[in-house]
C-alpha positions as CSV (number, residue, x, y, z in Angstrom):
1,X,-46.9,3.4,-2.7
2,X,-44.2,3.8,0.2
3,X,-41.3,6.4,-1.0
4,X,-37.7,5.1,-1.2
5,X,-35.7,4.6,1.3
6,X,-32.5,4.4,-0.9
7,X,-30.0,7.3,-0.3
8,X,-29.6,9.6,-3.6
9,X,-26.7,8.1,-4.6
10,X,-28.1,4.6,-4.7
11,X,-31.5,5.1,-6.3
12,X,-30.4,7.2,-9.3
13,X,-28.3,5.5,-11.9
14,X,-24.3,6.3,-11.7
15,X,-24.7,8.1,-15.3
16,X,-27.8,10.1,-14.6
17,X,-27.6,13.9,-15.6
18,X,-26.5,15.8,-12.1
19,X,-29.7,17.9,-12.3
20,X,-31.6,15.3,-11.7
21,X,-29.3,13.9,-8.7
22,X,-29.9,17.4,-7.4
23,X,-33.7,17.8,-8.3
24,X,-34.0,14.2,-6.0
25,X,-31.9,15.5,-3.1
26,X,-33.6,18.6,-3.1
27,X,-37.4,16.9,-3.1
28,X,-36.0,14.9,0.2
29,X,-34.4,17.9,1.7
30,X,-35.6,21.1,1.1
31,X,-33.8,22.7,3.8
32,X,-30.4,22.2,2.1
33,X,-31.3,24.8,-0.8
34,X,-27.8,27.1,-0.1
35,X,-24.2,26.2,-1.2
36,X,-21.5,27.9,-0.6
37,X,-19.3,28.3,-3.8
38,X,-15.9,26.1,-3.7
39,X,-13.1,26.9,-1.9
40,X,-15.6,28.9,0.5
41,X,-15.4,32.2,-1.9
42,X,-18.4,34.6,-1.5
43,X,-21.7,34.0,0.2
44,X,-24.6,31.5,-0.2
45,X,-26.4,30.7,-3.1
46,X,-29.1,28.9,-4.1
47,X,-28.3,25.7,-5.0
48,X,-29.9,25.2,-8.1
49,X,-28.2,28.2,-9.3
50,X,-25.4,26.8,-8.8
51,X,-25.8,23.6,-10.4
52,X,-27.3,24.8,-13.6
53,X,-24.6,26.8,-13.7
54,X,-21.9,24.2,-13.5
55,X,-23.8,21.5,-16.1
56,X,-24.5,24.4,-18.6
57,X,-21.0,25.7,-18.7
58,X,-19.6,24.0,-22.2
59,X,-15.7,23.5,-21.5
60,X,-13.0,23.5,-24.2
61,X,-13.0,20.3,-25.0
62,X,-16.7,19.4,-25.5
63,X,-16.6,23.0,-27.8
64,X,-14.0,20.9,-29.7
65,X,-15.9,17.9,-30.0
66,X,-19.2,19.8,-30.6
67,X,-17.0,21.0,-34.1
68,X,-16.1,18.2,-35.1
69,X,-13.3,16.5,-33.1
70,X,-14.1,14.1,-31.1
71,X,-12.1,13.9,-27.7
72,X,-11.4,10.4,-27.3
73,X,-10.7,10.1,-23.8
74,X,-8.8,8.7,-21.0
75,X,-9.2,5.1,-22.5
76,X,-6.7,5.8,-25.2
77,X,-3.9,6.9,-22.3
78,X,-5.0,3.4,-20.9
79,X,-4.4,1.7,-24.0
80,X,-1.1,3.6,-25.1
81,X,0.2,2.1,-21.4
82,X,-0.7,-1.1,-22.4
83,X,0.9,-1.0,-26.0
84,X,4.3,-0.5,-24.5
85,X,4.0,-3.7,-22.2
86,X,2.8,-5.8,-25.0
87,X,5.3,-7.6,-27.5
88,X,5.8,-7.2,-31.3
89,X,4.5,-11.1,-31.2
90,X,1.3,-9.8,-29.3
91,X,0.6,-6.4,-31.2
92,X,1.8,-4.8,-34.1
93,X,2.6,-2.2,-31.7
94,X,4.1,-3.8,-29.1
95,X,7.2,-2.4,-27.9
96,X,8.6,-4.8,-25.0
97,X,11.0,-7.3,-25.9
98,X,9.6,-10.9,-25.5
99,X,11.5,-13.4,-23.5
100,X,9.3,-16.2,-24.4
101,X,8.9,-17.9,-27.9
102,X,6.2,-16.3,-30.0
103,X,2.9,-18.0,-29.9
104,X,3.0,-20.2,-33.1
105,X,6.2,-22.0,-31.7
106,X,4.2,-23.1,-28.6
107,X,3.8,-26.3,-27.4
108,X,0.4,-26.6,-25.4
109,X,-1.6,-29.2,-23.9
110,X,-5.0,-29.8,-22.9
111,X,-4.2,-30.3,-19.3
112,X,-2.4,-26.9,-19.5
113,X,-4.9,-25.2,-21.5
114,X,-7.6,-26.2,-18.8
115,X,-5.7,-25.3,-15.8
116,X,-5.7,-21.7,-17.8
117,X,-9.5,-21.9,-18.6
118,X,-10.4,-22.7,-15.2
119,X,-8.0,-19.7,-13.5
120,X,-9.5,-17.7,-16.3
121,X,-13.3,-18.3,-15.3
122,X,-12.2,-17.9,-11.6
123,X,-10.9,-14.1,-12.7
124,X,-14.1,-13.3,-15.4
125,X,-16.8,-14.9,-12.2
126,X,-14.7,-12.6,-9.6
127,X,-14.8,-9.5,-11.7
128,X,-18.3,-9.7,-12.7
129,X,-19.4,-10.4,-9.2
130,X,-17.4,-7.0,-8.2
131,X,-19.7,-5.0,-10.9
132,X,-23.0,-6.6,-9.8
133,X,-22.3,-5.6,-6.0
134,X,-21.2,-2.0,-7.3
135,X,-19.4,-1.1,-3.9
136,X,-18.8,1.9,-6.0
137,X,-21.6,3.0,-8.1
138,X,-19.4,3.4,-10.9
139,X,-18.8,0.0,-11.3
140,X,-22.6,-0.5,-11.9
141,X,-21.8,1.1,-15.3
142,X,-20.1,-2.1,-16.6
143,X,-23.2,-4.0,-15.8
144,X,-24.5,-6.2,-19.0
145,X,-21.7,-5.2,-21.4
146,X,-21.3,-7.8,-23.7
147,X,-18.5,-8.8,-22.6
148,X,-18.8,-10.9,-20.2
149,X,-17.0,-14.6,-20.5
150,X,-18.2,-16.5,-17.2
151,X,-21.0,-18.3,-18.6
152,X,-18.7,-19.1,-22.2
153,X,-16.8,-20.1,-20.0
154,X,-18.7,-22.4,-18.3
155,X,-19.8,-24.2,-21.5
156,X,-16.7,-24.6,-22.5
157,X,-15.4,-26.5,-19.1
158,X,-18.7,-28.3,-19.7
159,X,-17.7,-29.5,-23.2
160,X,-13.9,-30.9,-22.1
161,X,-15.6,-32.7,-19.3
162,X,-18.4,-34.4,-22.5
163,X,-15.1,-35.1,-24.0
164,X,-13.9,-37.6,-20.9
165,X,-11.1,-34.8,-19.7
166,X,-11.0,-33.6,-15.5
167,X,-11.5,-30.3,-15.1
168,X,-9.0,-29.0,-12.4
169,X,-9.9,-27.0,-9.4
170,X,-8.3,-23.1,-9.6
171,X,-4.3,-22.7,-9.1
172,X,-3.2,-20.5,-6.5
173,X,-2.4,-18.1,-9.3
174,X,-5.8,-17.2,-10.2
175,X,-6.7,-17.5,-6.7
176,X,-3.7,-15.3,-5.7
177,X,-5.3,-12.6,-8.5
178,X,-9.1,-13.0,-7.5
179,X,-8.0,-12.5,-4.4
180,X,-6.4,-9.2,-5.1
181,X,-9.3,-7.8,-7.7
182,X,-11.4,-8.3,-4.4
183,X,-9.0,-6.2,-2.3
184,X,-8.8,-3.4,-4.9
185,X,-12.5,-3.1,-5.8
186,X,-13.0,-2.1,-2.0
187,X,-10.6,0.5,-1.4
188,X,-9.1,1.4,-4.5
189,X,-11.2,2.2,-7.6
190,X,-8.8,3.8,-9.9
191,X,-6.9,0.7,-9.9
192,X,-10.2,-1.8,-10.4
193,X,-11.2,-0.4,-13.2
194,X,-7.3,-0.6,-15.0
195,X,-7.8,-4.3,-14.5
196,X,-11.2,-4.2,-15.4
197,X,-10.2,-2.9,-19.0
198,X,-7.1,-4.6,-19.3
199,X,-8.9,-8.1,-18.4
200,X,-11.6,-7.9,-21.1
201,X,-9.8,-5.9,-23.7
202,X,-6.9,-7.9,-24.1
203,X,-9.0,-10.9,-24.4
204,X,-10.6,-9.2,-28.1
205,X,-7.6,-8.7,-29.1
206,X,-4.3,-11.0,-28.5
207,X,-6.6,-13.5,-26.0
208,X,-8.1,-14.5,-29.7
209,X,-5.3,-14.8,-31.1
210,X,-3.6,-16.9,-28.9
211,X,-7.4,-18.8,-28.6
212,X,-6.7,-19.5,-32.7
213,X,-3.3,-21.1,-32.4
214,X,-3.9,-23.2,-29.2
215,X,-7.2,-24.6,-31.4
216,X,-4.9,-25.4,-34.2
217,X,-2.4,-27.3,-32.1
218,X,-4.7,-29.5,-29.6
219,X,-8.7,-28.7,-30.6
220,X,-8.8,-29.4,-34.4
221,X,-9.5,-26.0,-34.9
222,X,-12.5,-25.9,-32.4
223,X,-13.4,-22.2,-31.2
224,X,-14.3,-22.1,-28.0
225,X,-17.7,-20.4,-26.5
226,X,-14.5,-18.4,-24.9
227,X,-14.0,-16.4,-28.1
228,X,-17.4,-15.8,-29.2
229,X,-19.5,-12.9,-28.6
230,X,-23.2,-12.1,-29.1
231,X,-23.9,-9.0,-30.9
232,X,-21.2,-7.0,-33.3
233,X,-18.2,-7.5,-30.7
234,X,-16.9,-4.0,-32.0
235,X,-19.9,-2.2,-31.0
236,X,-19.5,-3.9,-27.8
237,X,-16.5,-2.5,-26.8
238,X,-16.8,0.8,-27.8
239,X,-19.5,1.6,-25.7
240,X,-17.4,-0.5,-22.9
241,X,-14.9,2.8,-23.6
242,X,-17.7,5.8,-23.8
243,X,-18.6,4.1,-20.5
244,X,-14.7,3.8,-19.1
245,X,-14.8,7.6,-19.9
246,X,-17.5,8.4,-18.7
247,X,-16.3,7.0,-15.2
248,X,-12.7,8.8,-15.9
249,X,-14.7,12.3,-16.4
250,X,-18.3,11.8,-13.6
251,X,-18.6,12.2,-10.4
252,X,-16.1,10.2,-8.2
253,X,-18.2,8.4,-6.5
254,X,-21.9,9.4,-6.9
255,X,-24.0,11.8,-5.0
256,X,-23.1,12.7,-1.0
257,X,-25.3,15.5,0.3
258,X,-22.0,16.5,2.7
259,X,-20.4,16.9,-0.8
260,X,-19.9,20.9,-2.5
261,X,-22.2,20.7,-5.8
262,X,-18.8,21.5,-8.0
263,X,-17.2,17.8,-6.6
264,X,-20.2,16.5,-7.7
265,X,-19.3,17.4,-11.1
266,X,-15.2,16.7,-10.6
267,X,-13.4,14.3,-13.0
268,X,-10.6,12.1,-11.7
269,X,-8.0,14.3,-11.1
270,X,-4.6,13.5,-13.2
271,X,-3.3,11.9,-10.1
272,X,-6.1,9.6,-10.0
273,X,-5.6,8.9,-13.6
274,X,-2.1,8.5,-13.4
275,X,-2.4,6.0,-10.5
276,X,-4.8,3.9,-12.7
277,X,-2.3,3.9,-15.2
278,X,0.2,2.8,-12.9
279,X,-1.7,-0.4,-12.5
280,X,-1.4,-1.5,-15.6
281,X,2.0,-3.2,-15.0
282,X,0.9,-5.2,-12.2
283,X,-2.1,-6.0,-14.5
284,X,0.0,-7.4,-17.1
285,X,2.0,-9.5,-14.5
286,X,-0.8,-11.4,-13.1
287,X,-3.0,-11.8,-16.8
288,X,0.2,-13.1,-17.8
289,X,1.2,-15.5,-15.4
290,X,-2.6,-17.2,-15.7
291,X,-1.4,-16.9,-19.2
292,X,1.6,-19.2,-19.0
293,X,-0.1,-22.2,-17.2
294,X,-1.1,-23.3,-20.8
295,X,2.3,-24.1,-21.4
296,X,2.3,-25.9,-17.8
């Protein structure tokens, strides 16, 4: 059988423990078997020194965990962000003042609530096309989740159409935020995966809730494939977050044999994190306008 072609990086999983990403680099290139230690301090070394080194050196905070307390990670920073953007109407704590009427005093149609389905599936089939192409291998983490909604979807604008409605083509506003999800995935991970979360979390949460009331008001209480999840939908998304952690504390980007062994092993630095969590706004802004076209 012909070996693989596949740099290191692509034919090891994202998640896969660095000493094996080393043990495969160093099987397809012996000759690179020094490192020099960050920062250029000292001389050579052997490079598997150095790496079982660096992935048997327990840090503070797995120590902590390891005792007992378990560090919960960078996706509780996302969703503290997110609390503060959310209203009282859409969380119990939500601390933004709404300007709209609360949900239960809404007056939606089906030709509204379509035009949002249909925006909606163009956003779920754009960011699950992102994940399957990976052009980060960190994205292939979120792969298969559980979560996905663009085949619910799909059944759902199937079932309107059964019932004698037209289903609309996209509005420029999901277009206008597929569009930009695109842009972002290529050049901007950090940001991606802030919408990533934001997307699918908030859908679990308030998305049901709103799903509840509109099904009340124009769907004789019909729930939607939209709103149902296979498996136990809480076990579902928290290994969505040990995975969003994971991201927040692996290896940038995977393995790059031009790379030091100790980037390898880097988290995203707090600027990194910081700039995800700047995203969030803008996250909110376009979620919410697709949001609003059920009232349209």
């Amino acid at each position: 059988m012909a070996s693989s072609t596949l740099p290191i990086s692509q034919s090891l999983p994202f998640s896969a423990h660095p000493r094996a990403i080393i043990s495969a680099f160093l099987g397809k290139h012996p000759h690179r078997l020094l490192c020099r230690p960050r920062g250029g301090a000292g001389g050579w070394m052997p490079l598997r020194t150095m790496v079982v080194s660096a992935t048997t050196t327990e840090t503070p905070k797995k120590r902590q965990a390891a005792g007992g307390t378990r560090d919960r990670g960078f996706v509780d920073e996302m969703r503290a962000v997110a609390m503060k953007l959310h209203t009282r109407d859409q969380a119990k704590e939500g601390e933004k003042t709404s300007e709209s009427p609360p949900v239960s005093k809404w007056e939606p149609s089906v030709e509204g609530y379509l035009r949002f389905l249909v925006d909606s599936k163009l956003v779920y089939d754009t960011l699950e096309t992102i994940v399957q192409k990976a052009a980060y291998p960190s994205y292939a983490e979120f792969r298969s989740t559980g979560l996905e909604r663009s085949e619910k979807l799909a059944k759902d604008l199937e079932w309107f159409k059964d019932q004698g409605h037209t289903i609309p083509e996209p509005s420029s506003v999901g277009a206008s935020y597929a569009k930009y999800l695109e842009e972002l995935s290529e050049k901007d991970p950090q940001a991606f995966i802030c919408h990533f979360y934001n997307v699918y979390f908030a859908h679990t949460a308030g998305g049901r809730m709103i799903g509840r009331k509109v099904a009340e008001k124009i769907l004789d209480n019909k729930e939607l494939e939209f709103y149902k999840w296979d498996g136990d939908l809480s076990q579902l998304l928290q290994n969505v977050r040990d995975k969003l952690n994971r991201v927040a504390s692996s290896a940038k980007h995977g393995f790059s044999p031009e790379l030091f062994v100790p980037h390898l092993l880097q988290s995203w630095s707090r600027e990194e994190k910081d700039h995800c969590l700047e995203e969030t706004e803008k996250s909110f802004k376009y979620s919410g306008s697709i949001l609003r076209l059920i009232l349209s």
